[in-house]
Steps between C-alpha positions, in 0.01 A plus 500: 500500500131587456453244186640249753232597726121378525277594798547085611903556509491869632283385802778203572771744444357768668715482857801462339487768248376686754760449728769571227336829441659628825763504379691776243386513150190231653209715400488432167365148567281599766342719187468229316302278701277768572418534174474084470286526830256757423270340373491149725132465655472473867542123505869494336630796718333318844811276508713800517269679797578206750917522423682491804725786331349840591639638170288285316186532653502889450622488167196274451231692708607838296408320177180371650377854639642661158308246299199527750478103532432536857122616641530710826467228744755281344736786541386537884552157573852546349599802673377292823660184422903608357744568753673762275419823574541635162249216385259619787553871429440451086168249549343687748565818287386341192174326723409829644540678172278227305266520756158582334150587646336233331824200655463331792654743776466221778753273307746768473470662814476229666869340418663824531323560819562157669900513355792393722671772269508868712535680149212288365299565775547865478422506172163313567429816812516759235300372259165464727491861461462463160250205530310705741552252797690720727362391789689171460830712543391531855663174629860567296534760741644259731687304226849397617648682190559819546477554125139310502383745824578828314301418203233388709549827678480664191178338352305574816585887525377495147136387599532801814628228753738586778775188534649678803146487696471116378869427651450693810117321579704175477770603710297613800459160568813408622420149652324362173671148405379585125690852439720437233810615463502705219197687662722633778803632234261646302388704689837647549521507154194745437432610880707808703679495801254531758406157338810373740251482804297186282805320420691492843228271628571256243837442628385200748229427213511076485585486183836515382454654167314803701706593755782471202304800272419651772859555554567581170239724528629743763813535323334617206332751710795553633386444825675225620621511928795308595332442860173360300702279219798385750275233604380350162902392424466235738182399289435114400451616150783584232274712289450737879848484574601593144268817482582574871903545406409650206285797674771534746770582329523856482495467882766199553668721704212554770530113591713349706782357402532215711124417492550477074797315606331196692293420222756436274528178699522180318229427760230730362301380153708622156257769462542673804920510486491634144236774673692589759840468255345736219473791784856419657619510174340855382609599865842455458802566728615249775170346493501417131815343526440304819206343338633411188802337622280301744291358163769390362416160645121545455355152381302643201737569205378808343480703833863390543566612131357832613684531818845501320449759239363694807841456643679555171343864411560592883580833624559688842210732570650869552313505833604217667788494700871392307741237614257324671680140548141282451519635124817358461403166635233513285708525197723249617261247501329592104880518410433251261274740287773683431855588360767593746529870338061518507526401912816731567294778293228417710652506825678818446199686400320379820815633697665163612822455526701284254 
């Protein structure tokens, strides 16, 4: 195979011997047109960087870094550009690790820094430390990553700042249009629980993205109040309403029933019925049941989907009362989800007569 080989054919065979080295017994020819490919220059293995097979381009990026054919910043840009995230994680590595005091640490910062990429990004944050710019880390405290906040966290301890006391400054403000979000989780992230009393405010904040972290927040201080949060599932915003059920279910149970049960109305926006449904459900019992037999019409597909395995892995809660005739009804009517032994099972063990 190899005296069949030159650099031109190996780079036009490349995906497809590639792609046959998946396979059992395939790594002998990936060997081979290593070998072939080692020494290419930067201009043949180019073609290979922009394949649209992800295989390919890090098969050709480790050759590159291993033959050191790309400068720092050409690695940055790469990291920043690819979509793959084990392309990203071995450029900005291999950029970082290049990185010399005499190169141009603008053009290499700069790409990783700027990256749509939260593992590029992150990897940008840490090395300004090392560049001895941590006082750009200050803004990547409010990153939307958490990954990109905690090495930004970590950076500015390093230089003696505190990243709590920069979260809570910018959360005393609870009216400012420009708080971001990721301001208001983070400092849940790094703050204690008397750090609660900053974030309640920012429920009403006007931003959706804020009053969504700051829910998030409380339950990660675990100091989220049914009585404060009950509002926010009737929010205008999935992202709320999605955090909102989320911090309230460990206390399902504390809500009303029938109040969860009115906003599973076909009515109500998507968001809000799979809210209120995701507490019903953990809730179980009667109320469960009632509402997941009533979505079995509900318009949107995949709430519907959910609905009947809700009915499907259904079971009597000890404490409610047996024999109660509604359950039966409500079997009656999802009969169609199951076999006639499944629904006799199922009626017996809720007490009904059969």
């Amino acid at each position: 195979m190899s005296q069949a080989l030159n650099v031109k054919t190996a780079l036009d065979l490349a995906p497809l011997i590639l792609r046959v080295g998946r396979r059992d017994r395939g790594a002998f020819g990936v060997d081979v047109l290593s070998r072939i490919l080692r020494p290419a220059s930067h201009g043949q293995l180019a073609v290979l960087f922009a394949d649209p097979d992800r295989v390919v381009r890090r098969f050709a990026y480790r050759l590159a870094i291993e033959g050191r054919l790309l400068g720092p910043a050409e690695l940055a840009r790469a990291a920043a550009g690819d979509q793959d995230t084990v392309v990203q994680d071995l450029c900005a590595t291999a950029a970082l690790t290049a990185l010399g005091d005499e190169d141009d640490h603008e053009g290499v910062l700069l790409p990783l820094l700027s990256a749509r990429s939260p593992r590029v990004r992150s990897a940008g944050v840490t090395a300004l430390r090392r560049a001895g710019r941590p006082k750009q880390a200050e803004p990547f405290l409010s990153d939307r990553s958490a990954l990109v906040r905690a090495c930004a966290r970590y950076v500015v301890r390093q230089q003696g700042g505190d990243p709590a006391a920069w979260y809570r400054e910018r959360c005393a403000a609870p009216d400012d249009p420009e708080l971001p979000p990721g301001g208001v989780i983070g400092l849940a992230e790094c703050g204690n629980r008397a750090d609660a009393g900053l974030l309640r405010p920012l429920l009403t904040h006007p931003v959706a993205g804020v009053r969504a972290r700051a829910v998030a927040g409380l339950r990660a201080l675990d100091c989220a109040d049914v009585k404060q949060l009950r509002p926010l599932l009737d929010d205008p915003a999935a992202g709320v309403v999605r955090e909102t059920a989320a911090a309230l279910l460990p206390s399902a149970k504390e809500l009303p029933a029938d109040w969860l049960l009115e906003r599973t109305s076909s009515q109500l926006p998507r968001h809000v019925r799979v809210g209120a449904f995701r507490l019903l459900d953990a809730r179980g019992g009667i109320a469960a049941l009632r509402a997941a037999v009533g979505l079995l019409e509900d318009p949107d597909v995949k709430l519907r989907t959910w609905a009947a395995q809700s009915v499907q892995r259904w079971h009597p809660s000890p404490d409610e009362r047996r024999d109660n005739a509604e359950v039966g009804e409500l079997l009656d009517r999802s009969r169609h989800l199951f076999s006639d032994h499944m629904l006799r099972r199922l009626k017996w063990e809720a007490g009904l007569g059969i």
